[in-house]
C-alpha positions as CSV (number, residue, x, y, z in Angstrom):
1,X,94.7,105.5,122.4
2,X,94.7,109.1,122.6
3,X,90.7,110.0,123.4
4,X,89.2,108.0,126.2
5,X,86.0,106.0,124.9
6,X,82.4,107.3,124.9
7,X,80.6,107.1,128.4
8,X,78.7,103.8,128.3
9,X,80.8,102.6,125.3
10,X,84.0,99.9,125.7
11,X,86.0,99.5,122.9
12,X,87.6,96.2,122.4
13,X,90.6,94.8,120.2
14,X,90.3,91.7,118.3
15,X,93.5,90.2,115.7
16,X,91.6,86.8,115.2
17,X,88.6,84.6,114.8
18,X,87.4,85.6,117.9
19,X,85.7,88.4,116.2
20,X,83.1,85.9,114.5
21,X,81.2,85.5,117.6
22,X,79.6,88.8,117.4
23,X,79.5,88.2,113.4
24,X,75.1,89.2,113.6
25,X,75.7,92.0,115.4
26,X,78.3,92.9,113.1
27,X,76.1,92.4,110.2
28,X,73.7,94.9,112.0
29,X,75.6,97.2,112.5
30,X,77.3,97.4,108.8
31,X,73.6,97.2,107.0
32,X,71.8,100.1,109.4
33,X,75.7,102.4,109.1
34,X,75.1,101.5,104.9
35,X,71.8,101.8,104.5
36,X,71.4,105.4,103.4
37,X,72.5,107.4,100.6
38,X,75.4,107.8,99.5
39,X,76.2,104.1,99.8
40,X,72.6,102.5,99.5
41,X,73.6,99.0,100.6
42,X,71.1,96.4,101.3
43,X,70.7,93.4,103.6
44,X,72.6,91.2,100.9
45,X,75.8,93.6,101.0
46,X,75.6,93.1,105.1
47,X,75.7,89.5,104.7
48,X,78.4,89.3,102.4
49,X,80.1,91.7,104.2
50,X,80.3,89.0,107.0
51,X,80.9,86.2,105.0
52,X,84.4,88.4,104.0
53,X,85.2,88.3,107.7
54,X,85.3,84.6,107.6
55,X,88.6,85.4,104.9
56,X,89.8,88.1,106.5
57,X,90.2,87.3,110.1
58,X,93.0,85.1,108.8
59,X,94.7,87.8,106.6
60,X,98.0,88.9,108.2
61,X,98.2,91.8,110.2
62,X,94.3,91.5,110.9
63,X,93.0,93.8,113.4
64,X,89.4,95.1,114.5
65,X,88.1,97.5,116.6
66,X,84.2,97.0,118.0
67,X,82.6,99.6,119.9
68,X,80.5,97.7,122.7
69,X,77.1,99.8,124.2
70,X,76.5,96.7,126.7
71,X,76.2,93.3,124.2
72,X,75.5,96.0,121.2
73,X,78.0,96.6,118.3
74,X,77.2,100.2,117.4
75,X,80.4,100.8,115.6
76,X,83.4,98.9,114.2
77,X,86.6,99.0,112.0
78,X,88.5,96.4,110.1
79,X,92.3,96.4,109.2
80,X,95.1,94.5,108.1
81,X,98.6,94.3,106.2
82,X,98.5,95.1,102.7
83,X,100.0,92.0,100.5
84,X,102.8,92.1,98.2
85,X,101.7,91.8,95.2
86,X,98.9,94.1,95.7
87,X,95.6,92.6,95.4
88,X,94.0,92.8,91.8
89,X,90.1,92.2,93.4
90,X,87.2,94.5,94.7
91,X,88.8,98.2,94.4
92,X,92.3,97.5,94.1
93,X,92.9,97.8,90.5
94,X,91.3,101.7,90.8
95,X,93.5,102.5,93.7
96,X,97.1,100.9,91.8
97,X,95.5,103.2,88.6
98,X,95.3,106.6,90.8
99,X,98.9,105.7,92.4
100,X,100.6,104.2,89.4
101,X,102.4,100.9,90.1
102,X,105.6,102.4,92.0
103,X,103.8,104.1,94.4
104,X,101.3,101.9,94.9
105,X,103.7,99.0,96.1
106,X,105.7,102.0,97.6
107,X,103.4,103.7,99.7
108,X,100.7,100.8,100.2
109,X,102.3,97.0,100.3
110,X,103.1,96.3,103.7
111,X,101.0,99.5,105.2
112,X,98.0,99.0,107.4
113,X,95.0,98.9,105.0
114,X,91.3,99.5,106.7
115,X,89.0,98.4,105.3
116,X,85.7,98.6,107.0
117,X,84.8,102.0,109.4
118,X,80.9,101.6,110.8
119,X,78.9,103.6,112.8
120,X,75.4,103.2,113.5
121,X,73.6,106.4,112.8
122,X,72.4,106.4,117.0
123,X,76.2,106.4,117.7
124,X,77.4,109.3,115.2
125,X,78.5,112.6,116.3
126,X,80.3,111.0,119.7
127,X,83.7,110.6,118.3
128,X,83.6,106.8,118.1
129,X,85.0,107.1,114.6
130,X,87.4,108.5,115.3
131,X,88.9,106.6,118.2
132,X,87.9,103.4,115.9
133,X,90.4,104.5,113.2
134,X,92.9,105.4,116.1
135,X,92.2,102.0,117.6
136,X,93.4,99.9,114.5
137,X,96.3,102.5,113.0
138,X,98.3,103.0,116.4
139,X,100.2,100.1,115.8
140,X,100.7,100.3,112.3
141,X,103.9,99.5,110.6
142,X,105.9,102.6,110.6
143,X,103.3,104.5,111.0
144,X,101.9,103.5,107.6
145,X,98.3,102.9,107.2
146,X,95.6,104.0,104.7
147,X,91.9,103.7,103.3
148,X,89.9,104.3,100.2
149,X,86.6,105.8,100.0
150,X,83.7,107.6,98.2
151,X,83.7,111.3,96.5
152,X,80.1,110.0,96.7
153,X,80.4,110.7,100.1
154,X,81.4,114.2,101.1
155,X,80.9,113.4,105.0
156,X,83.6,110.5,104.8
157,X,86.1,112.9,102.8
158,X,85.7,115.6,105.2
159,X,86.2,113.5,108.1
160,X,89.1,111.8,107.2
161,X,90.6,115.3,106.6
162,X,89.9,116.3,109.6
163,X,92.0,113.6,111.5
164,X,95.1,114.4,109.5
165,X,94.7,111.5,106.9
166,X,96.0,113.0,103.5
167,X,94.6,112.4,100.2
168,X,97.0,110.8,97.6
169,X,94.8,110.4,94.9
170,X,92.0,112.4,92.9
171,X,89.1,111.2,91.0
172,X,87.5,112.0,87.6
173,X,86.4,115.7,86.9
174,X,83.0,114.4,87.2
175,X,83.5,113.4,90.6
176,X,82.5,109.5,90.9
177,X,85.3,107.3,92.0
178,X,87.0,106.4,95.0
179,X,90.0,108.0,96.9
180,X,93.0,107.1,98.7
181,X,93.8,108.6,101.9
182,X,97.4,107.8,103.9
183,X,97.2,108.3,107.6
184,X,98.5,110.8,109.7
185,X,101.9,109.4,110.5
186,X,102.0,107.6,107.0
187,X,105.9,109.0,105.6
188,X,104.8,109.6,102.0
189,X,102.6,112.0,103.4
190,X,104.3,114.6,101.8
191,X,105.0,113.2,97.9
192,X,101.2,112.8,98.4
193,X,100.4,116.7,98.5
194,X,102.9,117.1,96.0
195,X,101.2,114.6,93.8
196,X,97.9,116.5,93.9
């Protein structure tokens, strides 16, 4: 990892089931990072949110990253391996429509897909986010990984900008939607800009 962790902060690795045992303060964590606008997510998203884990510790290529202050989660991300085919659940379908169905299977299939970045609102502003998102990409396969997010959320587009993630899709004119960003070291980087 490039930037060492936060004084008083340990970040720790996880690719299995192991990550359950701090499934409540993982749930914590996820419904006080969601709770505000733009994303407005209530205790009932949180809990569902954990019951996903349950799936998606098992899904190949799973990886998290939990930033520890003592026994507290105050930040975490969630990765895997994107399946061939590509998913048709959740957001999926939105993400194949913005790529079309080459690129999608192209560019995403078999790429490190996060899925989950949380930061309590305490922990924000210390760079935890970013060395989250650096914790489960480094390893990524050929350097592919990617995300989707909110134009509801200016703060998330900005930030993944700002640590070289490119964004390979554009929403409606009336800005609602959801993105797709390729990482840094992602090689269709550049078919993305010209895409825009």
């Amino acid at each position: 990892m490039g930037s060492p962790p936060t004084l008083g902060i340990a970040i720790r690795v996880f690719r299995d089931k192991d990550l359950l045992t701090h499934a409540e303060a993982l749930r914590s964590a996820y419904a006080e990072a969601f709770r505000a606008p733009p994303w407005n997510e209530d205790e009932e998203q949180a809990v569902e949110f954990v019951g996903r884990l349950v799936d998606d510790v098992r899904r190949p290529g799973f990886i998290a990253a939990v930033a520890f202050e003592g026994a507290d989660v105050v930040a975490f991300a969630t990765a895997w391996t994107t399946v061939v085919p590509f998913p048709t659940d959740r957001c999926y379908p939105q993400v194949a429509a913005g790529l079309g169905p080459q690129r999608t299977v192209q560019w995403l299939c078999g790429a490190r897909e996060i899925d989950e970045l949380a930061v309590r609102p305490a922990a924000r502003g210390a760079g935890l986010a970013a060395q989250l998102l650096e914790a489960v990409t480094e390893d990524a396969p050929e350097g592919r990984s990617w995300l989707l997010t909110s134009v509801r959320s200016p703060r998330a587009v900005a930030f993944y900008r700002r640590q070289g993630w490119t964004q390979a899709t554009h929403p409606a004119p009336e800005g609602t939607g959801i993105v797709v960003f390729l990482g840094p070291h992602h090689p269709a980087r550049a078919l993305a800009v010209l895409q825009a």
